[in-house]
C-alpha positions in Angstrom: -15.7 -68.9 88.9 -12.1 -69.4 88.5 -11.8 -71.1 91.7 -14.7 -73.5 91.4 -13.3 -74.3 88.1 -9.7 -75.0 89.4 -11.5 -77.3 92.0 -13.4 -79.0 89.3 -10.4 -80.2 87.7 -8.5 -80.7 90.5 -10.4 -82.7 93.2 -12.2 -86.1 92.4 -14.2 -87.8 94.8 -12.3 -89.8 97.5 -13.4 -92.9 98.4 -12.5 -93.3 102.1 -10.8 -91.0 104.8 -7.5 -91.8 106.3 -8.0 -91.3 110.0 -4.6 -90.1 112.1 -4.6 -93.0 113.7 -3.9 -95.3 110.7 -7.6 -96.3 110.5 -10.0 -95.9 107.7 -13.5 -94.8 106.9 -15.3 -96.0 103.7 -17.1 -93.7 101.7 -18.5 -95.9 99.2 -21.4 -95.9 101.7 -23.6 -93.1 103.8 -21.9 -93.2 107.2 -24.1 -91.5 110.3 -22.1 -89.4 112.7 -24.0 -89.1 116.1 -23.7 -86.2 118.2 -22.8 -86.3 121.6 -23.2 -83.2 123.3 -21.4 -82.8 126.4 -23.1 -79.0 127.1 -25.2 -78.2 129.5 -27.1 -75.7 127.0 -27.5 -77.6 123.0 -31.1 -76.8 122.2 -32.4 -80.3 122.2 -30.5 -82.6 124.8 -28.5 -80.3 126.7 -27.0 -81.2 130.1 -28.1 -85.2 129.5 -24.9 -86.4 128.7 -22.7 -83.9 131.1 -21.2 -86.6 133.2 -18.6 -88.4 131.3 -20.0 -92.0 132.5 -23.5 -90.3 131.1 -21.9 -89.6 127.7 -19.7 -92.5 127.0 -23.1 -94.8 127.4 -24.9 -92.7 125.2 -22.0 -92.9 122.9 -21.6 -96.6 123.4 -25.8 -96.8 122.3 -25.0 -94.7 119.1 -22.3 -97.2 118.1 -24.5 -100.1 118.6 -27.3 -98.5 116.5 -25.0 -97.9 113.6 -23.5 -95.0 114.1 -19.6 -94.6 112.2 -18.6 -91.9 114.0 -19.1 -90.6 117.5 -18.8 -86.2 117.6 -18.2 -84.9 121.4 -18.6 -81.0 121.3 -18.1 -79.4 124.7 -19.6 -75.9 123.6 -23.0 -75.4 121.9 -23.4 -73.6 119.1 -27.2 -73.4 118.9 -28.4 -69.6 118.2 -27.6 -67.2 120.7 -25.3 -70.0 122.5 -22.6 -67.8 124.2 -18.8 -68.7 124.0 -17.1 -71.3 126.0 -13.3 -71.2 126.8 -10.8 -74.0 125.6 -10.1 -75.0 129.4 -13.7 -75.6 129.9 -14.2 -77.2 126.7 -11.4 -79.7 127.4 -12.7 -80.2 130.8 -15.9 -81.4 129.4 -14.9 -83.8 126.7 -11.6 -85.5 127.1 -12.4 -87.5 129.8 -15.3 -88.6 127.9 -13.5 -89.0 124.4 -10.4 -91.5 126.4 -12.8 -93.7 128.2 -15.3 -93.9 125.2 -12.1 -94.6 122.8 -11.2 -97.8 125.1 -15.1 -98.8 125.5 -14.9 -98.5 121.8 -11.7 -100.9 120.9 -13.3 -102.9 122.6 -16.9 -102.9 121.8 -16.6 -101.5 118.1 -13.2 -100.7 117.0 -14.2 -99.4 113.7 -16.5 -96.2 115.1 -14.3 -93.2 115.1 -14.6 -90.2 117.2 -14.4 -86.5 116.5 -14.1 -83.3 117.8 -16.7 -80.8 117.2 -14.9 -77.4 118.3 -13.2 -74.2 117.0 -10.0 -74.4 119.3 -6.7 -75.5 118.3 -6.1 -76.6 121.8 -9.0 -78.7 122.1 -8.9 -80.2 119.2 -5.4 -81.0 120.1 -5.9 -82.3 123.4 -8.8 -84.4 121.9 -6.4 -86.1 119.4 -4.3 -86.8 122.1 -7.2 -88.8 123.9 -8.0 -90.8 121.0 -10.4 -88.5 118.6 -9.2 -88.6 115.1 -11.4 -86.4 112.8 -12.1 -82.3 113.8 -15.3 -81.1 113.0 -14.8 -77.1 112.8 -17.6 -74.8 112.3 -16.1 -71.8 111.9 -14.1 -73.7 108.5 -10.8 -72.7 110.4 -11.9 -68.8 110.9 -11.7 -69.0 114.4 -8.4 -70.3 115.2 -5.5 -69.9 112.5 -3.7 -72.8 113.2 -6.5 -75.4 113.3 -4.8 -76.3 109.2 -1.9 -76.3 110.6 -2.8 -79.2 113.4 -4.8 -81.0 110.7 -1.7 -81.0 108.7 0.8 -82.3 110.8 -1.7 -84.8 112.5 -3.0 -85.9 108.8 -6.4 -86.1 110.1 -9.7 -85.4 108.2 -11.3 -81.7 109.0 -15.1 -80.5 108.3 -15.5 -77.2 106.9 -18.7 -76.3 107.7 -20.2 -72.6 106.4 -22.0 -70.0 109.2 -22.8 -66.5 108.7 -21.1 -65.0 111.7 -21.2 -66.0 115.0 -24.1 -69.0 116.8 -25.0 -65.1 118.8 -25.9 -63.3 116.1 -26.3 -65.6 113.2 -29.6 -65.4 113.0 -29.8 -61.5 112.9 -31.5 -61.0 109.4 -29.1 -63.4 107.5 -28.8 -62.0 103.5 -27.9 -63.7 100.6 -28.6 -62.9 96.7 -27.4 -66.9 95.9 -27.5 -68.8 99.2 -26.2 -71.7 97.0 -23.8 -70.3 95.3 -22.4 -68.2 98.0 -22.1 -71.0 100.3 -20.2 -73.2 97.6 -18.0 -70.2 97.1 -17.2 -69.8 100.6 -16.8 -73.5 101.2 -14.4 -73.6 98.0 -12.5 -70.7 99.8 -11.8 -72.3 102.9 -11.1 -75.7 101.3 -8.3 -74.1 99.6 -6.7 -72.7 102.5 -6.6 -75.8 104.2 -4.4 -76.9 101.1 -2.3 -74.0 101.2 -1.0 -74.9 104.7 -0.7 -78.8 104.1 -3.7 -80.1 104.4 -4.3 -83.0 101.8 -7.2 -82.5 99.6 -8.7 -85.9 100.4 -8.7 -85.5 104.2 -11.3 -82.3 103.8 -14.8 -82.5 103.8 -17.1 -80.0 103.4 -20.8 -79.3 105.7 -23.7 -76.3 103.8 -24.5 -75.6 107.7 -28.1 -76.2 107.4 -29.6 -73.6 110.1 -26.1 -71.3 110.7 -27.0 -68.1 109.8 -30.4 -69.1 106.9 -33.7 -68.5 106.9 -35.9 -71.6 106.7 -36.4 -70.6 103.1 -32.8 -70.4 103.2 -32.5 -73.7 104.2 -34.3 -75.8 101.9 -33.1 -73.9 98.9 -29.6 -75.5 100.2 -31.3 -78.9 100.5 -32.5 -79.0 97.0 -29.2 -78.0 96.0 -27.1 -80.5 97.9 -25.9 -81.7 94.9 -24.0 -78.7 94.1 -21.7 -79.1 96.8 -21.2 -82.6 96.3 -20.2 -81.8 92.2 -17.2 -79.9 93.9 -15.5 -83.5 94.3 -15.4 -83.0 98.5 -16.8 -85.3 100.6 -20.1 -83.8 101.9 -21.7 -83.7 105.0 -25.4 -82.4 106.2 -26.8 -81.6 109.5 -30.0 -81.2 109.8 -30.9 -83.1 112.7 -33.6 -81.9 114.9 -33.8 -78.7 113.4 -36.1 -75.6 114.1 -37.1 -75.2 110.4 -38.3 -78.5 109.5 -40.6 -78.5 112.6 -42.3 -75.2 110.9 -42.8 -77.2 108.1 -46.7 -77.5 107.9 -47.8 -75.6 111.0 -50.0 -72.8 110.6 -49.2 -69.2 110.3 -48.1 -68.1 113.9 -48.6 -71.5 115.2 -45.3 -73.2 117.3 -43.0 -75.7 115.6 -43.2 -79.5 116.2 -40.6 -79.9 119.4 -37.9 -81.1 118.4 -38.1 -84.3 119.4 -40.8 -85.1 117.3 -38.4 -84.3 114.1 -37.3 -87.4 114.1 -39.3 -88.2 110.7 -38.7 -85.1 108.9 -34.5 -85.2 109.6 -35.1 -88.8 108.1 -36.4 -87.1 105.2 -33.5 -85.1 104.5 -31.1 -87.8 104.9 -32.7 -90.0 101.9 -33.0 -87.2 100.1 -29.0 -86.2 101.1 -28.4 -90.1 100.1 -30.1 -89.3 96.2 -28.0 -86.3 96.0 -24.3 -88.2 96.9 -23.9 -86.7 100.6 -21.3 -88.7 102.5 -22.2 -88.4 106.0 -25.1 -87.6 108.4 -24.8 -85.8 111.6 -27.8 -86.7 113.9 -28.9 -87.2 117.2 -31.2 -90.2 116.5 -29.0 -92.4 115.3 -31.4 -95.4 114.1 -34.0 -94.4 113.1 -31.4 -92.1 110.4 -29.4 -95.7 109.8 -32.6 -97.1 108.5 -33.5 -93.7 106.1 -29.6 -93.6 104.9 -29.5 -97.6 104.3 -33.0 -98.0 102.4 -32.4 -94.5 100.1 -29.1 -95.9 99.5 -30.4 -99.6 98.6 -32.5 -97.3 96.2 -30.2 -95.5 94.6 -27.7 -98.2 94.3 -29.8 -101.2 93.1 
């Protein structure tokens, strides 16, 4: 309680993020990430952008359809994904990140691109080839000095929450307050990304809808979205695709919609991320999610 109150008082909401290489994003309006996975195993388009020319088209496609920022992962972190070694990682994505960068300046200079990985040297290598936001799922846990890189880089980092590892996080997960325990967690890791120089406006904060929840898990984090965005942190969901939604409505026993009929319901959860003040949207379907985050925010901001 004392810590959530401390961040009450001290954080406000920030209205853009200052990007390491002098750039900006605003804010003031729901901005879409798209993922581009370059893996051949991520549960719903594995292996279709593994060849960098593949990935930096898809990525180029995203950016036409709206996307604000472009998120190249080179390890999956689906359930029961296994680990993947910085060398391979980098091997994967930064020839993709340095040729989608220069398609980019030149095609749509104000799309950013980030890193999604756990790895202080990936995520430095992929600031080096023109990536200037890390996306860390394992909130820094994973690799001590990934503060430290955001620091000295000044770049914006994503906390995001997971209950152990993408192996086992789905081995009976537990929770007496999913929400609050999240937020606490969250809070936690937020703070010691301050303690080593991080600047309070450059973090943003992800529930990690599907890391380590039940389904019932999480929609009870869904309907209380907007407690993580009353922290003052920018917010961002990821829901995209996701098994739980496509059990939604089925039958007892029966299989979930495939995934890539989810389409509709992860466009639900972005208006309804929109109502509740969430910042950003990491999807694969890039348009369709545009449309949802434009018309609930057109909505909710007559």
């Amino acid at each position: 309680m004392l810590l959530e109150g401390y961040w009450s008082i001290y954080t406000a909401v920030m209205n853009t993020l200052q990007l390491s290489d002098g750039r900006t994003l605003d804010l003031d309006r729901p901005l879409i990430m798209g993922i581009l996975n370059v893996t051949p195993d991520s549960f719903s388009d594995g292996g279709r952008w593994i060849e960098p020319e593949a990935a930096v088209r898809h990525g180029l496609m995203m950016a036409r359809q709206g996307a604000d920022v472009i998120d190249v992962g080179g390890e999956s972190t689906r359930p029961g994904a296994k680990r993947v070694a910085g060398d391979e990682q980098k091997r994967r994505v930064i020839a993709v990140i340095e040729l989608l960068r220069k398609q980019l300046d030149h095609y749509g200079p104000d799309v950013a691109i980030s890193i999604d990985t756990t790895l202080v040297q990936v995520a430095t290598a992929a600031l080096d080839a023109g990536a200037t936001i890390i996306n860390d799922v394992s909130a820094g846990r994973e690799d001590d000095m990934m503060f430290t890189l955001a620091a000295q880089r000044d770049t914006p980092i994503i906390l995001m929450h997971m209950r152990g590892q993408p192996v086992d996080m789905q081995d009976d997960p537990q929770y007496e307050d999913v929400v609050a325990q999240v937020k606490s967690f969250l809070l936690e890791r937020a703070e010691a990304a301050r303690a080593m120089g991080v600047a309070q406006g450059q973090v943003m904060i992800d529930p990690g809808i599907g890391f380590g929840k039940t389904s019932s898990q999480n929609l009870t984090l869904l309907a209380g979205l907007h407690e993580f965005v009353k922290t003052g942190f920018a917010v961002m969901l990821g829901t995209s695709r996701k098994r739980f939604m496509g059990e939604i409505g089925r039958p007892s026993g029966a299989e979930p919609v495939p995934f890539h009929e989810r389409v509709g319901a992860t466009c639900a959860t972005t208006a309804l991320g929109v109502g509740a003040g969430v910042a950003m949207f990491r999807v694969h379907d890039v348009q369709a999610n545009r449309q949802a985050a434009d018309v609930a925010w057109a909505i909710t901001n007559p």
